[in-house]
C-alpha positions as CSV (number, residue, x, y, z in Angstrom):
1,X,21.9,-4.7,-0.2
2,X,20.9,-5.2,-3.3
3,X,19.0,-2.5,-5.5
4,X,17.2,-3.2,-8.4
5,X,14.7,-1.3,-10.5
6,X,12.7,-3.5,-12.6
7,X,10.2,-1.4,-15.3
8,X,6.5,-2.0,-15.5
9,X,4.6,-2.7,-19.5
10,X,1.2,-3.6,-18.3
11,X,-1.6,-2.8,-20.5
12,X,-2.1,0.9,-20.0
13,X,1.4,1.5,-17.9
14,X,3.2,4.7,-18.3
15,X,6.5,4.6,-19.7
16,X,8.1,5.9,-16.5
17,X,6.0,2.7,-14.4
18,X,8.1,0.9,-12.7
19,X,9.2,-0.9,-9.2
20,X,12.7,-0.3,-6.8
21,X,13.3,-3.3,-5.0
22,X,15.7,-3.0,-2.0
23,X,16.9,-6.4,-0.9
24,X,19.1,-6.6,2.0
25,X,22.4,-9.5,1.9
26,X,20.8,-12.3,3.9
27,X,23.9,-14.9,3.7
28,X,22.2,-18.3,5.3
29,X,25.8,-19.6,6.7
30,X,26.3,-16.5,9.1
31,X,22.6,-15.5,9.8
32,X,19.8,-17.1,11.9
33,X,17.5,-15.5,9.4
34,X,17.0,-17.4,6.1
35,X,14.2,-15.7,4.9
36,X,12.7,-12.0,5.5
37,X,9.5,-10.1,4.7
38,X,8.9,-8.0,2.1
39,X,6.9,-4.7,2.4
40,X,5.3,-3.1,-1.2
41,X,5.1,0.7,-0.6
42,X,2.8,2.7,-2.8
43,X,3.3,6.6,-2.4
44,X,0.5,8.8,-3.0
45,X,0.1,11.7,-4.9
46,X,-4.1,11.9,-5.7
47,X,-3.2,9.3,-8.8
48,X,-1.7,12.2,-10.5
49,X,2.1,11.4,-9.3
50,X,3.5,9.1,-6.6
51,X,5.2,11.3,-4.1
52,X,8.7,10.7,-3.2
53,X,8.2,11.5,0.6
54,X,6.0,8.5,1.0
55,X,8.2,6.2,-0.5
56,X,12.3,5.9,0.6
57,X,11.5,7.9,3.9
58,X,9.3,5.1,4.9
59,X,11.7,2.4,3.3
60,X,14.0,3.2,5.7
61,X,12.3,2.1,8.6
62,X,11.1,-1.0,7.5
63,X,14.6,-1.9,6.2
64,X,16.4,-1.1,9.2
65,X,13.8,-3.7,10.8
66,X,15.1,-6.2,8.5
67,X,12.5,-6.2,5.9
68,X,13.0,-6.3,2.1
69,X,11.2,-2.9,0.5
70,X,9.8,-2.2,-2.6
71,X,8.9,0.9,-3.7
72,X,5.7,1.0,-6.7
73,X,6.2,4.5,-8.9
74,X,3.0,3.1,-10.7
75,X,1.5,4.7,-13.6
76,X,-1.0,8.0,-12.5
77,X,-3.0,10.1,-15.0
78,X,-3.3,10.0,-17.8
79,X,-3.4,6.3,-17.2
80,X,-6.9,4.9,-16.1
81,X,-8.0,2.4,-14.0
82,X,-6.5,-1.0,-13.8
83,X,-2.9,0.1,-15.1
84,X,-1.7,1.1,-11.3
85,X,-3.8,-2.0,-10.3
86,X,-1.8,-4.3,-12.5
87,X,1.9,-3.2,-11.6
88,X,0.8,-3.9,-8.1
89,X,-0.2,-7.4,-9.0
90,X,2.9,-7.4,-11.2
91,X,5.1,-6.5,-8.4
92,X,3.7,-9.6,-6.2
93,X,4.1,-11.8,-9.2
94,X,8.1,-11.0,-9.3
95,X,8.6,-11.1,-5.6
96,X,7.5,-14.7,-5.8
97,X,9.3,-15.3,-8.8
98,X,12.5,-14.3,-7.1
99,X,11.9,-15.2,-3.5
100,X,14.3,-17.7,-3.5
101,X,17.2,-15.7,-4.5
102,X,15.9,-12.6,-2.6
103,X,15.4,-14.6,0.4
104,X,11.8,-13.3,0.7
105,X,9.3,-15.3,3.0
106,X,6.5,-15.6,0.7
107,X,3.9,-16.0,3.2
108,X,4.8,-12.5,4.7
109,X,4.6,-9.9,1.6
110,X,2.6,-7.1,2.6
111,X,1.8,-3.8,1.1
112,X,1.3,-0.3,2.5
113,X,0.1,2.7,0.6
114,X,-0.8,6.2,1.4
115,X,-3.4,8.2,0.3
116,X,-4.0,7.4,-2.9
117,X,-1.9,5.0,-2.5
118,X,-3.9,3.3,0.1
119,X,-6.7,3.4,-2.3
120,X,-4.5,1.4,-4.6
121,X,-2.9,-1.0,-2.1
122,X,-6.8,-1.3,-0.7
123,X,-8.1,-2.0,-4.3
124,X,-5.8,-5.4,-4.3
125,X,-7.0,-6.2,-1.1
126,X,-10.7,-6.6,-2.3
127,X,-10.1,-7.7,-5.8
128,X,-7.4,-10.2,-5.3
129,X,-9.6,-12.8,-6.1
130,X,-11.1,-11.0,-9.3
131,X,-10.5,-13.6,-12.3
132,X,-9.7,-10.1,-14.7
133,X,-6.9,-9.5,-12.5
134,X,-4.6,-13.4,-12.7
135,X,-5.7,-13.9,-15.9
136,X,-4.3,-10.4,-17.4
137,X,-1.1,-11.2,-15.8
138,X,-1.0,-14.7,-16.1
139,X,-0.4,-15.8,-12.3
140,X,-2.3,-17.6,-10.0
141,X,-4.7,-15.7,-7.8
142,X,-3.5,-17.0,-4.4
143,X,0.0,-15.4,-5.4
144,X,-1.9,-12.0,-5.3
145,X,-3.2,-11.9,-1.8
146,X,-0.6,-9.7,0.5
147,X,-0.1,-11.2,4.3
148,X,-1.9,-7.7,5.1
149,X,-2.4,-4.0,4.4
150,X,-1.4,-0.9,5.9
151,X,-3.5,1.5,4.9
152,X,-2.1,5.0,6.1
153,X,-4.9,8.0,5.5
154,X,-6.0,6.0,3.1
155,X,-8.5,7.5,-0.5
156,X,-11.4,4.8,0.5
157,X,-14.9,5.9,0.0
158,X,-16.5,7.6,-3.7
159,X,-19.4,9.2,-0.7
160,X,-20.5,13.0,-1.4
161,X,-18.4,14.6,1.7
162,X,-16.1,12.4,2.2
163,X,-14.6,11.4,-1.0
164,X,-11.2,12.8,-2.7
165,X,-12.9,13.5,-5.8
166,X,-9.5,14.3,-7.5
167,X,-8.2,11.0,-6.9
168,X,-11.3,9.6,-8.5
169,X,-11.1,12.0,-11.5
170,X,-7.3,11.2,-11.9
171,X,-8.0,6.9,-11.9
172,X,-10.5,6.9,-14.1
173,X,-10.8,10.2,-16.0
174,X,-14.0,10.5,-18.6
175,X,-15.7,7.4,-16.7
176,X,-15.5,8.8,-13.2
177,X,-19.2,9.5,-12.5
178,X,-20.1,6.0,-14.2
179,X,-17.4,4.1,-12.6
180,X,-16.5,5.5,-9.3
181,X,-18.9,3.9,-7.1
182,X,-17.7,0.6,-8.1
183,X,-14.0,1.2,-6.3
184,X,-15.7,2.8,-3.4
185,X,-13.6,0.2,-1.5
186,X,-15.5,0.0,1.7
187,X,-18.2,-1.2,-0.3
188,X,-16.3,-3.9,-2.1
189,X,-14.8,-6.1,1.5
190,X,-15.4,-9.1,1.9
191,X,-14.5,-12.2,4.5
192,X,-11.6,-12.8,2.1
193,X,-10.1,-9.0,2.9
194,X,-6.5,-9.8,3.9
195,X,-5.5,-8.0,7.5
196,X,-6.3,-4.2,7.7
197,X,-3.8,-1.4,9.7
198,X,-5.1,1.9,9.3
199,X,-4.3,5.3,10.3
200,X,-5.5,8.9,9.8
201,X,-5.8,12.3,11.8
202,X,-9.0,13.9,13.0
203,X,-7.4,16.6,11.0
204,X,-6.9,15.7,7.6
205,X,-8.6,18.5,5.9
206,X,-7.7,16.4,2.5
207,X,-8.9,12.9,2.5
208,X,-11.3,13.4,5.0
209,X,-10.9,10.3,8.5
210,X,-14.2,9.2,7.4
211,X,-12.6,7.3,5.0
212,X,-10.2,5.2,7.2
213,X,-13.5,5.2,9.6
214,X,-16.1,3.4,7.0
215,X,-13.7,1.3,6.2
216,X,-12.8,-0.3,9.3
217,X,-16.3,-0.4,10.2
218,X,-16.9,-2.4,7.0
219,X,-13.6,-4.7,7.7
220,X,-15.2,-5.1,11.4
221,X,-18.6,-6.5,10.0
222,X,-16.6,-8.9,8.2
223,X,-14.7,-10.2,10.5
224,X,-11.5,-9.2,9.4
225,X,-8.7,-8.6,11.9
226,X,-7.9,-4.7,11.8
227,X,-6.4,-1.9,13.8
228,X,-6.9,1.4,13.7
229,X,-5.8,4.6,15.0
230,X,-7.0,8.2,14.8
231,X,-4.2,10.6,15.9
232,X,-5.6,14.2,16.8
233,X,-3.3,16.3,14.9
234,X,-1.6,16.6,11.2
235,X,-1.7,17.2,7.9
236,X,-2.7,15.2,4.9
237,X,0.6,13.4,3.4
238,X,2.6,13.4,6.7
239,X,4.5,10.1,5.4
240,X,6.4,9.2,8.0
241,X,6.1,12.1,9.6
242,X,9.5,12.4,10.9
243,X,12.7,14.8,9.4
244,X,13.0,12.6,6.9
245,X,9.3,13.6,5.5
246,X,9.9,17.3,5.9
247,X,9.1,19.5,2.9
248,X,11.0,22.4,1.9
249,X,8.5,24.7,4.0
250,X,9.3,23.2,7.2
251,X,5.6,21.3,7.4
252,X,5.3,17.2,7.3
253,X,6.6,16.6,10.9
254,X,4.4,15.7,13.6
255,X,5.6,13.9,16.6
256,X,2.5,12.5,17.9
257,X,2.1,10.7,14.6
258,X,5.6,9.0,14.5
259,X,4.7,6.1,16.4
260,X,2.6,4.6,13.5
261,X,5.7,2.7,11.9
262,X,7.0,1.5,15.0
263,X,2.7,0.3,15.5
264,X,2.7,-1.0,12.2
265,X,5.9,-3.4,12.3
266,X,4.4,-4.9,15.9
267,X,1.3,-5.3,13.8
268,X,3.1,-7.5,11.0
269,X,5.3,-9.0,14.0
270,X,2.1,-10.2,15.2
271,X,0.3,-11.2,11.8
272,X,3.9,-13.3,11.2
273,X,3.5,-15.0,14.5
274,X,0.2,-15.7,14.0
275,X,1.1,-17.2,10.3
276,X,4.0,-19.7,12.2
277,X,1.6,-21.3,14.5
């Protein structure tokens, strides 16, 4: 495997922005697999700090599937909104400049984020398209556009009562009240939305399920293929929710809510098959 950090200068980055790619040895002449996927992660944190339980806990899932990982640490506050937005785009624009010696299937690069993570990963979702966005980093829209999202108790909605206002405050500090119902992302989908996976608990006393809720209802009116699902129990920032995600405390393990890795990767299974036909 092949680990490389790569650091991020986007207009407005931090000077601690940057991306870990793990790429696993795919050697053509011994393997049936010539090319392999590539998941973006983007930890959370409330755009104050990209949590380090969402990120190489989750990597090692989706590398022991045989998927290529990256790992965003994109710049939080007090960077503004689109720093974070543009090391994502950043990061899609050097997978595909080194897909060929990566062996990354370019078709299937898709991008998960958590909390306010899932905000950002959601955010390229819906403004993929934007011109601001390929002209800043000098790339062609199309590259931009992930195979799909998983969006895991995702920061979606700026709503009184439902909205992580801290997140908000954090992305884009003095401007929030002016500029935070224009990334209230369930507001901003359209039919060009890639594929949605979302999860959350009922009990998310954080980032409140409404969130995942509105915006699956506004991926449904769209027509945008989706899946959802609302576990019962846990905590906000559960990550993968496994021993690998417990915090020093003991707390961040909750075995009902495990399953949602092994639901996502049969998800992007079937968003790959559906690509091949």
């Amino acid at each position: 495997m092949i680990l490389e950090t790569v650091k991020l200068k986007e207009e407005g980055s931090l000077p601690d922005a940057h991306v870990v790619f793990y790429i696993l040895d795919t050697p053509g002449e011994k393997l049936f697999i010539q090319k392999r996927p590539l998941v973006i992660l983007c930890p959370g944190g409330g755009y104050e700090r990209t949590s380090f339980r969402e990120g190489e806990p989750i990597a090692m899932y989706f590398l022991g599937k045989g998927y290529h990982v990256a790992i965003l640490r994109y710049s939080t506050a007090p960077a503004v909104f689109p720093a974070a937005l543009l090391e994502l785009g950043r990061t899609m624009s050097l997978i595909h400049e080194n897909a060929e010696n990566w062996k990354v299937d370019e078709k299937q690069i898709f991008v998960q984020g958590c909390s306010a993570g899932g905000h950002l990963a959601g955010c390229l979702g819906v403004m993929w398209q934007e011109p601001f966005l390929a002209e800043q980093l000098h790339v062609k829209a199309e590259l931009l556009r992930p195979a799909g999202l998983l969006l895991c108790y995702p920061v979606i909605s700026s709503k009184e009562g439902v909205a992580h206002q801290g997140s908000f405050r954090a992305l884009l500090g003095e401007a929030c009240e002016e500029k935070k119902d224009s990334l209230s992302l369930e507001e901003r989908v359209t039919e060009h939305m890639p594929p949605c996976f979302l999860w959350h608990t009922f009990a998310d006393a954080t980032v409140p399920v409404e969130n995942s809720l509105l915006m699956a209802g506004a991926l449904h009116r769209f027509g945008v293929r989706t899946e959802l699902h609302i576990f019962q129990e846990g905590i906000h920032g559960l990550g993968a929710a496994d021993e690998l995600s417990r915090r020093p405390d003991g707390s961040g393990v909750q075995e009902e809510c495990q399953c949602w890795t092994e639901l996502a990767y049969r998800w992007m299974e079937g968003i790959r098959r559906q690509d091949q036909k």
